[in-house]
Z-matrix of the N, CA and C atoms (Angstrom, degrees):
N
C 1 1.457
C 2 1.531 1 108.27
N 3 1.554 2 111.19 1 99.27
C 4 1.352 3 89.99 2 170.82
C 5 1.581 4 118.06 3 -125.67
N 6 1.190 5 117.21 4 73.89
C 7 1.427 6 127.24 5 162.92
C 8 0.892 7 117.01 6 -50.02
N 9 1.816 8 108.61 7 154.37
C 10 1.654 9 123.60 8 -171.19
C 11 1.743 10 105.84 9 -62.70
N 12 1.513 11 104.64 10 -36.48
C 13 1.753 12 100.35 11 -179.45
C 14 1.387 13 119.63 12 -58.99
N 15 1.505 14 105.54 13 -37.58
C 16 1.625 15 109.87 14 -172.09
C 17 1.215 16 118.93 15 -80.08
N 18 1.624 17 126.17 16 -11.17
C 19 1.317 18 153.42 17 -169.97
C 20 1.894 19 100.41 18 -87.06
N 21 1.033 20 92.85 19 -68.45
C 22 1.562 21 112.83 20 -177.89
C 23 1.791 22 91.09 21 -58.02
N 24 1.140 23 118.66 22 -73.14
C 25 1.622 24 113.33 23 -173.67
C 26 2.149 25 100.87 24 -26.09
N 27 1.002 26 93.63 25 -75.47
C 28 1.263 27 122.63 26 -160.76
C 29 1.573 28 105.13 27 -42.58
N 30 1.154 29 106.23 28 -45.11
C 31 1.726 30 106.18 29 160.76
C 32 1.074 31 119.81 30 -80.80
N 33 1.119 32 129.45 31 2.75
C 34 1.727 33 144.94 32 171.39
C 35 1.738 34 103.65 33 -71.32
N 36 1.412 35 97.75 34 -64.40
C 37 1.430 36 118.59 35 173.34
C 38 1.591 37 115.31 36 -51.45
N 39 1.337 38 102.26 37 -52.27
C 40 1.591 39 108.30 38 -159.23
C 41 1.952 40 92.05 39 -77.09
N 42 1.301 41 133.33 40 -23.67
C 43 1.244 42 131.36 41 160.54
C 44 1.010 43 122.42 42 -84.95
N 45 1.248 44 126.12 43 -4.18
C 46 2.154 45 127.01 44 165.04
C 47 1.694 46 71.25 45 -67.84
N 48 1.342 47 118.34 46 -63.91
C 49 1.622 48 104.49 47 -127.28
C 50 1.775 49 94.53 48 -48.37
N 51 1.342 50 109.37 49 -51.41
C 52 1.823 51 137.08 50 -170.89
C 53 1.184 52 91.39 51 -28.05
N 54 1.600 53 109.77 52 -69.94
C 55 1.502 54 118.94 53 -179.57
C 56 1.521 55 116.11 54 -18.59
N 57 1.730 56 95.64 55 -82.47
C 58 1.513 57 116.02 56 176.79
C 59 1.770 58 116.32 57 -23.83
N 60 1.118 59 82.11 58 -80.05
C 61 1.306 60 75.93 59 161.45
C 62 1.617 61 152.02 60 -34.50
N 63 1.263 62 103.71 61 -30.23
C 64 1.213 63 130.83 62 175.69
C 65 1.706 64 117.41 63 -68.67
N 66 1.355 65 88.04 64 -60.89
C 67 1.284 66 106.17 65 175.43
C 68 1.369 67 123.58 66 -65.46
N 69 1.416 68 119.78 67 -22.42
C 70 1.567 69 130.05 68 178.13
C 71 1.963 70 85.45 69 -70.14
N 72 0.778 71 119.71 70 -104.18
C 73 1.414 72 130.42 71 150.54
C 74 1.675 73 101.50 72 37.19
N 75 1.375 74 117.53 73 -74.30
C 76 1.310 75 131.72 74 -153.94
C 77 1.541 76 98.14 75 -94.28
N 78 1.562 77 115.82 76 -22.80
C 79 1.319 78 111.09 77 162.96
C 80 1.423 79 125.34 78 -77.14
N 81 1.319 80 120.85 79 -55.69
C 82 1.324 81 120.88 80 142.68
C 83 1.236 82 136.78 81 -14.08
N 84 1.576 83 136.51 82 -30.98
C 85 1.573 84 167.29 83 -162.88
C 86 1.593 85 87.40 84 -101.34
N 87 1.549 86 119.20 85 -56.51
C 88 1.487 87 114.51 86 -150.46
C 89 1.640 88 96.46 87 -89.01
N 90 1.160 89 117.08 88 -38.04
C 91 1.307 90 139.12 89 -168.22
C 92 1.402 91 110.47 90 -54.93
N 93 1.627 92 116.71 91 -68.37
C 94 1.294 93 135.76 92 154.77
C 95 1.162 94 127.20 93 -14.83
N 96 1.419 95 136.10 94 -26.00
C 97 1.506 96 129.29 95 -171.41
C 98 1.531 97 98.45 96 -90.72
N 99 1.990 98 101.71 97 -29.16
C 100 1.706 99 104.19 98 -159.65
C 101 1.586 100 90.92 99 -93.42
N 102 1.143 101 143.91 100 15.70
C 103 1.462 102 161.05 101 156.38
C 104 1.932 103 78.13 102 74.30
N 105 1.051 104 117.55 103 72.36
C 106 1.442 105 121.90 104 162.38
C 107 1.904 106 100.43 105 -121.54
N 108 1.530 107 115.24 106 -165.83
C 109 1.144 108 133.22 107 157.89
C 110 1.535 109 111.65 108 -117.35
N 111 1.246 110 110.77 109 -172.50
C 112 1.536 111 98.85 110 159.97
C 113 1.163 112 108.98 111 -92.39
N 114 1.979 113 125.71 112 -12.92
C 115 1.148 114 113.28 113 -153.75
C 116 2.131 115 103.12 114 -72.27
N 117 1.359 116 107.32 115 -26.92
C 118 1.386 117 142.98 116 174.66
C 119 1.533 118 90.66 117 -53.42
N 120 1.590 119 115.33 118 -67.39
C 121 1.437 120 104.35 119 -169.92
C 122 1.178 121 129.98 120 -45.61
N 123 1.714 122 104.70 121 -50.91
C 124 1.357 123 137.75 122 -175.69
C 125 2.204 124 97.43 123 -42.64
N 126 1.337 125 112.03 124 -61.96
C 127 1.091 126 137.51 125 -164.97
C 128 1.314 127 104.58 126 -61.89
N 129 1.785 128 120.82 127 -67.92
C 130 1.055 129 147.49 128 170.86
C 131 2.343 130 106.96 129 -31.55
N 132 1.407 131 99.38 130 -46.25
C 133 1.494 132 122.39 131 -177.83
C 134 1.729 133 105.34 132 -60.90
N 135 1.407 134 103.78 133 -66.30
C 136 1.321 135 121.01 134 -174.24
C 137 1.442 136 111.73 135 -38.46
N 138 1.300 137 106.90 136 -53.22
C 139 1.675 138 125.31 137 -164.08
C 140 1.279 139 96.58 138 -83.77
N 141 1.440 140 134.94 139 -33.00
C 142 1.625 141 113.42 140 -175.73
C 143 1.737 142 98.80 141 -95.00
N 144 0.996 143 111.72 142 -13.85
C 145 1.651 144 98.01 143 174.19
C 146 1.666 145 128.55 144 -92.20
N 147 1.551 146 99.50 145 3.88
C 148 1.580 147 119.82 146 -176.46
C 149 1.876 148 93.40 147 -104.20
N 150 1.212 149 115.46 148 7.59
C 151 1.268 150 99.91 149 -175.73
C 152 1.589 151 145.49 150 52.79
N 153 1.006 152 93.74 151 -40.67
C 154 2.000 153 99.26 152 -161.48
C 155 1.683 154 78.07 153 -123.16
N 156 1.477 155 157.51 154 -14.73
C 157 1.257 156 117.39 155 -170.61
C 158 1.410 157 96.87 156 135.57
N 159 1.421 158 131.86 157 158.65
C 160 1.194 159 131.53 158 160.95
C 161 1.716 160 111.84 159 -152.04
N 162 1.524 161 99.75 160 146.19
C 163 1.941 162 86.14 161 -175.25
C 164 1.456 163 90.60 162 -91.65
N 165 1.901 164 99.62 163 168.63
C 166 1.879 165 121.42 164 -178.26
C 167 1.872 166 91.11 165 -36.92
N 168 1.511 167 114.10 166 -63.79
C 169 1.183 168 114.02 167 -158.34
C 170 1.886 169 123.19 168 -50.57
N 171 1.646 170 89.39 169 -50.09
C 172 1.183 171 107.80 170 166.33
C 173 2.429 172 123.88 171 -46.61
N 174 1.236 173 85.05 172 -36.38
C 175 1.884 174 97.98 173 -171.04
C 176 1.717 175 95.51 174 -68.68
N 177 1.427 176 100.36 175 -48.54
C 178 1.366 177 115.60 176 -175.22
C 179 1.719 178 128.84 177 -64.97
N 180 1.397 179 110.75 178 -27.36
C 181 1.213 180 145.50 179 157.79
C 182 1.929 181 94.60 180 -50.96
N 183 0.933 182 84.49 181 -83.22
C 184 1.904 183 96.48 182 -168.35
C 185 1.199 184 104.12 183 -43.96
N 186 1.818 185 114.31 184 -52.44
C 187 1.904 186 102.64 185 -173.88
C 188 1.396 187 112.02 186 -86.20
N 189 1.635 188 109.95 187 3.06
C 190 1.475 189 85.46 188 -174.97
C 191 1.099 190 130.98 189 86.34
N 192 1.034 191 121.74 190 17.10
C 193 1.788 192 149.27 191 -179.42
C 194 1.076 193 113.82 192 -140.80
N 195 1.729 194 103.41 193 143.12
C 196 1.290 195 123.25 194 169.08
C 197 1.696 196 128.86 195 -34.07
N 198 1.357 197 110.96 196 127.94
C 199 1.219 198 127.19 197 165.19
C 200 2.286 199 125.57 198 -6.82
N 201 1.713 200 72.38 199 -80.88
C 202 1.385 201 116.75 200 158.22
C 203 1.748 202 114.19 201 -47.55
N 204 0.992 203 133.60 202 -43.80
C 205 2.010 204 140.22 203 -171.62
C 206 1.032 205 80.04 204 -59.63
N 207 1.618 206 105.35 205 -78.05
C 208 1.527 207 121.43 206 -140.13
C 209 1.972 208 106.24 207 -70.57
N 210 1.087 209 109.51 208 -29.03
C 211 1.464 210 98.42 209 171.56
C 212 1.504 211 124.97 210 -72.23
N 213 1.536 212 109.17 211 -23.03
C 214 1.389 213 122.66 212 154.54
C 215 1.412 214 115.63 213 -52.97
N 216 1.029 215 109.93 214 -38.37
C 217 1.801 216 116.26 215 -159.88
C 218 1.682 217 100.74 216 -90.38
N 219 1.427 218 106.61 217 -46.60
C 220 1.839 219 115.14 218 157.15
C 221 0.979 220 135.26 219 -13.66
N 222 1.727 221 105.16 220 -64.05
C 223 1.880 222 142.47 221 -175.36
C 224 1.313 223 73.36 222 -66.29
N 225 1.572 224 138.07 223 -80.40
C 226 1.377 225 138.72 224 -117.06
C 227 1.882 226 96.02 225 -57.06
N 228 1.551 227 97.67 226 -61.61
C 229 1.350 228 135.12 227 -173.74
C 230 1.497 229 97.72 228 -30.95
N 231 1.556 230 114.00 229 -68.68
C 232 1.203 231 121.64 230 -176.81
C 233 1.180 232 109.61 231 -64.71
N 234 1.283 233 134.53 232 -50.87
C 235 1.486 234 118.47 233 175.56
C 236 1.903 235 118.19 234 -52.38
N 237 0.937 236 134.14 235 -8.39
C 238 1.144 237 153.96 236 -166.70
C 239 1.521 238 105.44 237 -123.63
N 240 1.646 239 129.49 238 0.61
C 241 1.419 240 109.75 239 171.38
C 242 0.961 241 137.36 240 87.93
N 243 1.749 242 110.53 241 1.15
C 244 1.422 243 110.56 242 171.69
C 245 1.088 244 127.14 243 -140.75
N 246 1.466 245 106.47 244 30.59
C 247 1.802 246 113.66 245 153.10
C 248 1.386 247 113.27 246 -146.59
N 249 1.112 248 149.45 247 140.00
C 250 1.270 249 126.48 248 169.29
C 251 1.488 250 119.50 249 -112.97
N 252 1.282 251 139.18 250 178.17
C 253 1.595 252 140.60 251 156.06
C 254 1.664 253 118.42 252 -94.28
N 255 1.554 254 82.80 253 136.98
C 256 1.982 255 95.62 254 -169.86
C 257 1.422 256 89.76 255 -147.31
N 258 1.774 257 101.57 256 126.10
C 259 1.113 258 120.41 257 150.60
C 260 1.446 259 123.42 258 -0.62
N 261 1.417 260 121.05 259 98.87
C 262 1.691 261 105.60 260 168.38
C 263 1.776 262 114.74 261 -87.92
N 264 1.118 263 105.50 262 133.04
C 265 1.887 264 112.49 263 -171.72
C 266 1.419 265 101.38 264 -70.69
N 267 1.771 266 123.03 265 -40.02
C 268 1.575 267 125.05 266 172.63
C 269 1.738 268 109.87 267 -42.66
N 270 1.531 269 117.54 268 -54.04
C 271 1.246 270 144.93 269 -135.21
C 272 1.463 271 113.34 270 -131.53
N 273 1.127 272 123.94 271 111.51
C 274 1.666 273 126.14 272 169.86
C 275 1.592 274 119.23 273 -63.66
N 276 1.745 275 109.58 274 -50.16
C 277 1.280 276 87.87 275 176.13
C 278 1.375 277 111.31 276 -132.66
N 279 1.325 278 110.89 277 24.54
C 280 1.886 279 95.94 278 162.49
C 281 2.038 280 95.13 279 -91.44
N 282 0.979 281 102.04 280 117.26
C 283 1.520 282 102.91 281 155.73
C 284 1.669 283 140.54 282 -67.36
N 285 1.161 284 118.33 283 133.44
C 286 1.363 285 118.13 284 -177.79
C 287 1.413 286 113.01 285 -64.21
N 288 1.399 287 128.17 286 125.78
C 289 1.390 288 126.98 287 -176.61
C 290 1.784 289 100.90 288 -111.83
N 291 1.250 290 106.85 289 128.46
C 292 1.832 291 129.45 290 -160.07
C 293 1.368 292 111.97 291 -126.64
N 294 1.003 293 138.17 292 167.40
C 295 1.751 294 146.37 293 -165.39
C 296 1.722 295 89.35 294 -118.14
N 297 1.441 296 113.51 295 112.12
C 298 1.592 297 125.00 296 131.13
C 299 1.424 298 100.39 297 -28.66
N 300 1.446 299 93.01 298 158.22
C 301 1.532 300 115.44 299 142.88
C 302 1.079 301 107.96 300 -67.90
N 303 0.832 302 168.34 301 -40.62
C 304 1.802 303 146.11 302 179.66
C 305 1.475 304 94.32 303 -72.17
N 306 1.406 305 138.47 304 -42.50
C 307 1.600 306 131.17 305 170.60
C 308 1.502 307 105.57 306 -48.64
N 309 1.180 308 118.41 307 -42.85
C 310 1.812 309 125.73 308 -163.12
C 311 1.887 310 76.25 309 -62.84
N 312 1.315 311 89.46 310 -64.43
C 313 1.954 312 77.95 311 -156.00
C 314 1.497 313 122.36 312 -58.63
N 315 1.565 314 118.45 313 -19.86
C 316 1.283 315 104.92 314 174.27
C 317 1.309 316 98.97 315 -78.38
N 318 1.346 317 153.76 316 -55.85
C 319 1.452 318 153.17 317 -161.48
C 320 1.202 319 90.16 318 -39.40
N 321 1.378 320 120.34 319 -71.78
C 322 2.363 321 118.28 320 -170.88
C 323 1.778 322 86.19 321 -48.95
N 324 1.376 323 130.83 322 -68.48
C 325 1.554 324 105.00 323 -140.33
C 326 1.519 325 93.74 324 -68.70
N 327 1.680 326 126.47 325 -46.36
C 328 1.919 327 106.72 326 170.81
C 329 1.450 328 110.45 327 -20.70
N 330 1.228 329 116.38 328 -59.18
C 331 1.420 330 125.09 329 -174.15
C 332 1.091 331 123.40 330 -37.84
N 333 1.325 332 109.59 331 -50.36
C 334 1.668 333 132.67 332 -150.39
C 335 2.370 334 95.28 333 -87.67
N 336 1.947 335 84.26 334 -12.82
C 337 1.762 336 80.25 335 169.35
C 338 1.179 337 108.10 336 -126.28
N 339 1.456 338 139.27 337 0.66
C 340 0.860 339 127.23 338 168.70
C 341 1.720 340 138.46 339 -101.08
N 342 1.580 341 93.33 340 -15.15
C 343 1.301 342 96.05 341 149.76
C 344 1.170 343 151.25 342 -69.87
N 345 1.692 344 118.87 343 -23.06
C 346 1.400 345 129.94 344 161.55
C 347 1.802 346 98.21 345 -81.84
N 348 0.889 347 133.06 346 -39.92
C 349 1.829 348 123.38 347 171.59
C 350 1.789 349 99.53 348 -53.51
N 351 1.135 350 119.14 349 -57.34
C 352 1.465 351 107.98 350 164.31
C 353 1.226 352 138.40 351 -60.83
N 354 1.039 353 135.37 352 -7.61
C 355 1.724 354 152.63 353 142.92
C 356 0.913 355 99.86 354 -51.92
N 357 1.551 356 117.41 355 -87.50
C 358 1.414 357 133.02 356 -176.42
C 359 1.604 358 124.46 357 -28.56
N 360 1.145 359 122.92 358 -52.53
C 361 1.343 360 151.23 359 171.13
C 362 2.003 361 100.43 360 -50.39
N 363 1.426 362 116.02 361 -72.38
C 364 1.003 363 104.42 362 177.82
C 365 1.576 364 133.52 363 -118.96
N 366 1.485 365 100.98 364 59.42
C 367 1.269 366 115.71 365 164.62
C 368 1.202 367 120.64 366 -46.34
N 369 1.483 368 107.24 367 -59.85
C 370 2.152 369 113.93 368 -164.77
C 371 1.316 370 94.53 369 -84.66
N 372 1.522 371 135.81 370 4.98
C 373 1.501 372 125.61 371 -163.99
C 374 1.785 373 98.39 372 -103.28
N 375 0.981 374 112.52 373 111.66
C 376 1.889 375 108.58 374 174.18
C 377 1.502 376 112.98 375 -81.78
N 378 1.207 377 86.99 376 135.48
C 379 1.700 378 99.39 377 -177.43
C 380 1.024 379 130.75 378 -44.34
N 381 1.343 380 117.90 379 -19.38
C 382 1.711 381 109.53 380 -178.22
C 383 1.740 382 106.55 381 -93.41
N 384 1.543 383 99.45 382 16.59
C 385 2.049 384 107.44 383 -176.07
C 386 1.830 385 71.88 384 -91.59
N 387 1.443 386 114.59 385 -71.16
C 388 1.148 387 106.89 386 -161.64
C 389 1.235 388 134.04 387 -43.64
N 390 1.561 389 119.13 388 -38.05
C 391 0.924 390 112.99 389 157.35
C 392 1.683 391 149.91 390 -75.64
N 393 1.547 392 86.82 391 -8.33
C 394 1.871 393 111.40 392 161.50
C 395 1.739 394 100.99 393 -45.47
N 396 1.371 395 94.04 394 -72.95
C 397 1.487 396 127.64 395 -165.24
C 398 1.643 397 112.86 396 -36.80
N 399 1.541 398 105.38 397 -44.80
C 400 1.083 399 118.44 398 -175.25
C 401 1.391 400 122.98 399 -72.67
N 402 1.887 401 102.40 400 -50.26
C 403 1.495 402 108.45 401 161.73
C 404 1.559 403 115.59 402 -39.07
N 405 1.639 404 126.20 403 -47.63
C 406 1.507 405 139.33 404 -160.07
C 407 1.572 406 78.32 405 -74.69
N 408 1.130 407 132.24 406 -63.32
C 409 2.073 408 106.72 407 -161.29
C 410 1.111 409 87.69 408 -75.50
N 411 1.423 410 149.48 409 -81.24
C 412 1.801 411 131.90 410 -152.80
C 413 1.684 412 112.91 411 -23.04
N 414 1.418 413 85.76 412 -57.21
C 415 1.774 414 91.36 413 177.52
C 416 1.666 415 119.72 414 -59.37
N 417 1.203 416 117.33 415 -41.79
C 418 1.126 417 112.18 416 -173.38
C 419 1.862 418 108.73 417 -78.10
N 420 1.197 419 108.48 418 -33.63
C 421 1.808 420 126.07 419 170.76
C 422 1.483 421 103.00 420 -51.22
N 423 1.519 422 129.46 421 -35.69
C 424 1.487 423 124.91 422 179.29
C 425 1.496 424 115.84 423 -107.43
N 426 1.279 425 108.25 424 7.42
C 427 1.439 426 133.83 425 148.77
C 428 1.262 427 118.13 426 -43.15
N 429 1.628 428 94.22 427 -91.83
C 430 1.410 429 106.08 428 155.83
C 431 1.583 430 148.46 429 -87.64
N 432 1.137 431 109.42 430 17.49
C 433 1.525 432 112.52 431 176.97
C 434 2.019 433 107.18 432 -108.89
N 435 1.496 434 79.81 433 75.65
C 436 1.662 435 82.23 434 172.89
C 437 1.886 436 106.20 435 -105.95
């Protein structure tokens, strides 16, 4: 069966992945000067934009990765100073994982490069593509995240 929908899907998919890739790439590039990864960024992002804290399960939930990575990557973080574990009041034993001050400060300097890389990036792109674009992965993200 090869219909125009399943054709078109399929290069939809096979260019998220391209993307992905891409973007690990370009995080890595931005990441690198602040001796982070992106995988750090990725992590580092989650937790300052959830405000109050997020558990392993919860970070992992959002990026889309295993349980198990991200609690690896957690320990790492914390051994290194820039997240720690706090009591969650919901939850006895998943712990809330939070940004140090040294987390606070890498999140602003990510910032301080990733917001002009995000300008930059979509200058010629008009906002109502972006927000097309975005609706098409949300939808397809609650597609599949059962």
């Amino acid at each position: 069966m090869h219909s125009p929908k399943r054709m078109l899907f399929l290069d939809l998919v096979l260019s998220v992945f391209r993307l992905n890739g891409l973007l690990i790439a370009e995080g890595d590039t931005m990441t690198d000067q602040l001796g982070l990864t992106s995988a750090r960024w990725k992590v580092i992002g989650v937790i300052a934009l959830s405000n109050a804290g997020l558990t392993v399960p919860g970070i992992a939930r959002v990026l889309g990765q295993s349980r198990q990575a991200v609690q690896r990557l957690t320990d790492v973080m914390m051994a290194d100073g820039l997240v720690q574990y706090q009591a969650n009041p919901k939850h006895k034993r998943s712990v809330l994982v939070i940004l140090t001050d040294a987390g606070k400060d890498a999140y602003h300097a990510l910032r301080d490069v990733q917001d002009p890389w995000a300008l930059r990036n979509t200058d010629d792109i008009p906002i109502e593509e972006l927000e097309t674009a975005l609706r098409l992965v949300r939808r397809l993200i609650q597609k599949f995240d059962k």
